[in-house]
C-alpha positions in Angstrom: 17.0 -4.2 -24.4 16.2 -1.2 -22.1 17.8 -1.5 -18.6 15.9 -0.6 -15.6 17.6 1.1 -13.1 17.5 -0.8 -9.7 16.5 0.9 -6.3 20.5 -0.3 -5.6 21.2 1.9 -8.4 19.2 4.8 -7.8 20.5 5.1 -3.9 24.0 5.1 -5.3 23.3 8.1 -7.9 21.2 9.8 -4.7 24.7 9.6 -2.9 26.8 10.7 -5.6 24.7 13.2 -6.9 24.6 14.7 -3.0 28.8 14.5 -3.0 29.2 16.4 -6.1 27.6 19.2 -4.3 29.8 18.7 -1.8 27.1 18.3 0.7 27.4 16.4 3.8 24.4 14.0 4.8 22.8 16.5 7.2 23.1 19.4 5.0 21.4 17.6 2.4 18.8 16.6 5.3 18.4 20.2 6.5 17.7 21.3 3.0 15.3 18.6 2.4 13.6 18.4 6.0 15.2 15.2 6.7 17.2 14.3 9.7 21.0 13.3 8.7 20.2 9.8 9.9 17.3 9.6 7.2 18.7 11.1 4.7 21.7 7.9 5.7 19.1 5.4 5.7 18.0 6.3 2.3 21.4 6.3 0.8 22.2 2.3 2.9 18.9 0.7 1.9 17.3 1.1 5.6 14.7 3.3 4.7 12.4 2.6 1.8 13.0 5.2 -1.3 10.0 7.5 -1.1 8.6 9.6 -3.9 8.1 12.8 -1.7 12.1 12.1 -0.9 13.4 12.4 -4.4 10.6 15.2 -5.3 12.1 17.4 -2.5 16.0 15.9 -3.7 15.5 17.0 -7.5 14.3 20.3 -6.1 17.5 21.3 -4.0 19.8 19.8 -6.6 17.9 21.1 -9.7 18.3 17.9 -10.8 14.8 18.4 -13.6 13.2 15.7 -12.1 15.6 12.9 -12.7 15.3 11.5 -9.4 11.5 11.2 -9.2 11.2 9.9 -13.2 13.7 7.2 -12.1 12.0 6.1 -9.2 8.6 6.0 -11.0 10.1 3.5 -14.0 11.5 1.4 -11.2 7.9 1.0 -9.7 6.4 0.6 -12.9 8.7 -2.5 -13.6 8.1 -3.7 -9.7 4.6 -4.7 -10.5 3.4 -7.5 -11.9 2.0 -7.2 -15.6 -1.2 -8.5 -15.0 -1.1 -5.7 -12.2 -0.2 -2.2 -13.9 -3.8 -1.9 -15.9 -5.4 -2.1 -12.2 -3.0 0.3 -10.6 -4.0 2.8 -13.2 -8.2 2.3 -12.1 -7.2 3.0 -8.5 -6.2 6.3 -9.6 -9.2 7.1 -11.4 -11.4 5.6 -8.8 -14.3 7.8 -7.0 -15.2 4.7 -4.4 -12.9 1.8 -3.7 -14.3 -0.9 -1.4 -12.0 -3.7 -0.3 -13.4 -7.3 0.9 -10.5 -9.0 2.8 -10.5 -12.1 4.9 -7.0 -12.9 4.9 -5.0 -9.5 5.3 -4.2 -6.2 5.6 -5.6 -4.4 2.1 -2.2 -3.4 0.3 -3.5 0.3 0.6 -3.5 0.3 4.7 -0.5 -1.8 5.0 2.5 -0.6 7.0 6.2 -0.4 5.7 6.8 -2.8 7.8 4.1 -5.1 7.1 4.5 -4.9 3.3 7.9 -5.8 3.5 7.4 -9.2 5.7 4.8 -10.0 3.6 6.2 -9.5 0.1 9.0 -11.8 1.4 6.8 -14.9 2.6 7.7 -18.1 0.3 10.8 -16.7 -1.0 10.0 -16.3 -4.2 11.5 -12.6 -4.7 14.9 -11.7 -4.0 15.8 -8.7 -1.4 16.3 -6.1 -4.0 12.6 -7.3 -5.8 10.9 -6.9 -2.6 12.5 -4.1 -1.9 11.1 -2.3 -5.4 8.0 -3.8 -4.5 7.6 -2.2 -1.2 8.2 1.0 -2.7 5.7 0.8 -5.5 3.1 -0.4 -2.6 3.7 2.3 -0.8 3.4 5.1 -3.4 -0.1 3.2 -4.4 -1.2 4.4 -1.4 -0.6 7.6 -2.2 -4.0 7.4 -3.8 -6.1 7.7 -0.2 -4.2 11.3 0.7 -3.8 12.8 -2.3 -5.8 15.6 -4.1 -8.9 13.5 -5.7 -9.4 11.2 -2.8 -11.7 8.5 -3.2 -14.2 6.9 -0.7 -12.5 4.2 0.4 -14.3 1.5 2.3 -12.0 -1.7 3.7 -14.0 -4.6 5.4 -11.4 -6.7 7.5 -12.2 -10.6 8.6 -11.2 -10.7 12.6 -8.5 -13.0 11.6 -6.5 -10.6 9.2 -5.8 -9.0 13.0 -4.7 -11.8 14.6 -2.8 -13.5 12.3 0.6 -12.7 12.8 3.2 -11.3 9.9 6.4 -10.2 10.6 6.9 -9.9 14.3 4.8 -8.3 17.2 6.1 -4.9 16.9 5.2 -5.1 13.0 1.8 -6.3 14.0 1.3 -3.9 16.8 2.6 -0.9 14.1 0.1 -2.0 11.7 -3.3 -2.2 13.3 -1.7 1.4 15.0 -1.7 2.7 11.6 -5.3 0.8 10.5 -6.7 2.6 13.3 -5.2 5.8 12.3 -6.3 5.8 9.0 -9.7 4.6 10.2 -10.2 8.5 11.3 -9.7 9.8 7.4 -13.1 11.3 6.2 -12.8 9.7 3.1 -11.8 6.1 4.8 -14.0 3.4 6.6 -12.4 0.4 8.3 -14.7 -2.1 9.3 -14.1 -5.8 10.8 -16.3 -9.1 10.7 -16.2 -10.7 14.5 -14.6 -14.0 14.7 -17.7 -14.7 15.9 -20.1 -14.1 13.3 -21.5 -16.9 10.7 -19.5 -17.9 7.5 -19.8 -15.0 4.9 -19.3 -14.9 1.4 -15.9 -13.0 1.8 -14.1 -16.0 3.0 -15.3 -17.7 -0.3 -11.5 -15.1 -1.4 -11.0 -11.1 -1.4 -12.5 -8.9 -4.0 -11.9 -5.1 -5.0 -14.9 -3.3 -6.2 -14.3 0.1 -8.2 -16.3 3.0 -9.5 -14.6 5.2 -11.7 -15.5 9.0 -12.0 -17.4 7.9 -15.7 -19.9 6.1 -13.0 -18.2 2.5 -14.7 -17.9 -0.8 -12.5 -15.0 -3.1 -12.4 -13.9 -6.0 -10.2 -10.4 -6.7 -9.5 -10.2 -10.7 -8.0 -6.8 -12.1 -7.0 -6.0 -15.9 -7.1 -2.5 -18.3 -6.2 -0.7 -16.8 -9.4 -2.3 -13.5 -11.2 -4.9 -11.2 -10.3 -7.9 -10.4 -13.1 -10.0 -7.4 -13.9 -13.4 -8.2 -14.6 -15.9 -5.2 -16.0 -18.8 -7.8 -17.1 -22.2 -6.3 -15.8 -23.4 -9.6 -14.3 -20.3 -11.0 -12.5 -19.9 -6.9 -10.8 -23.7 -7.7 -9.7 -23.0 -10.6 -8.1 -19.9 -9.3 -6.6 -22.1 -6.1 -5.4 -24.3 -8.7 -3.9 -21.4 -10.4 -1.9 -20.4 -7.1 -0.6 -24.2 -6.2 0.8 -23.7 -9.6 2.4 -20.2 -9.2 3.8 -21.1 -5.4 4.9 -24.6 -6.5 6.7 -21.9 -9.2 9.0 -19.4 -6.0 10.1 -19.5 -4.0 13.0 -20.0 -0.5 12.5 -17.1 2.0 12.4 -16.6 2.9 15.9 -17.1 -0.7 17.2 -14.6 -2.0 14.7 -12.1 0.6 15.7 -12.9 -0.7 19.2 -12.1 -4.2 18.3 -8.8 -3.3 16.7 -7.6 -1.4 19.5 -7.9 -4.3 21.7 -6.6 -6.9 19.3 -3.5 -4.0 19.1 -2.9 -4.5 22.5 -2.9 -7.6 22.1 0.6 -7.4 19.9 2.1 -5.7 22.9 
């Protein structure tokens, strides 16, 4: 049976790999345009394991890409089964749109706000949470890259004020939703607490259209998500969005709206 390497793992061969150069922690950051106390936090476990970390890490140590191939079979193995098939659409994706009553959409979501989250119930150890931050993370990756795709979240009020992890992670995260709100290629736009009941509270949905011009659903329940491509339940879904969409402020005034509810979090 193949092993996969753990993130534990792959800090410890970061730090040894850094040693047998015989480079110091702030000579390594230097090289790699990290301060020394990054480059620590990497190496301890306080500072999530990111791909453009271990890209610039293979590159100073001429290392042929270990690094980065290690990290990307450790994210691989963080997700779910039922979730890899899904990851790969959202990289082939020309618009993504992103019905959410709940919470932050896994692609806007802070460090901080992934982590808290991932760790509600219990269910995953530190070191599984941990992976799956990372993998999160690096999805995201998808909105800044070189093929970006139109990507259009619509927010419930309540996914604002409902509170994960503490104030300063709340406060961080509608900071950052607000930032990426000004991407050309990204809308963020909220339904008033006020407004009627609308069909995205009947649960969240994640529409797709790949570059071919095909359709597909993702839906996430209690256990698994599910891809659906079938022609009439992506109608009816494209329905629910119109629905949803016709409830949500416009841009500016939902970027208004966040701002206040981000004070809020002060």
């Amino acid at each position: 049976m193949t092993q996969v390497p753990t993130l534990t793992f792959l800090r410890e061969q970061l730090r040894r790999a850094r040693q047998a150069r015989g480079l110091s922690q702030e000579e390594l950051g230097k090289l790699v345009n990290y301060s020394s106390s990054q480059v620590s936090a990497v190496e301890t476990g306080d500072r999530p394991v990111r791909p453009d970390y271990v890209a610039r890490v293979d590159g100073v140590l001429d290392t042929g890409g270990l690094f980065a191939a290690m990290l990307q079979l450790i994210r691989f193995h963080a997700a779910p089964d039922w979730f890899r098939p899904w990851e790969e659409i959202e990289r082939e994706t020309s618009v993504l749109r992103w019905c959410e009553a709940t919470a932050i959409p896994g692609l806007l979501q802070t460090e901080g706000y992934a982590r808290a989250m991932l760790g509600l119930g219990g269910e995953l150890t530190a070191e599984e949470v941990e992976a799956r931050v990372v993998a999160r993370l690096a999805r995201q990756a998808v909105l800044t890259g070189g093929l970006r795709p139109v990507f259009i979240a619509v927010l419930d009020e309540c996914a604002l004020r409902r509170q994960i992890g503490d104030r300063a992670v709340m406060r961080e995260q509608l900071q950052h939703l607000l930032a990426a709100g000004t991407e050309p290629n990204v809308q963020v736009r909220v339904v008033p607490a006020d407004a009627p009941w609308h069909t995205g509270l009947g649960g969240s949905f994640i529409l797709a259209r790949l570059e071919s011009g095909a359709e597909l659903v993702h839906l996430d329940n209690q256990l698994r998500g599910q891809t659906v491509d079938s022609p009439n339940d992506v109608a009816a879904l494209e329905r629910r969005w119109e629905a949803v969409t016709g409830e949500a402020l416009p841009r500016r005034q939902s970027a208004r709206l966040i701002e206040e509810v981000a004070k809020s979090w002060t």
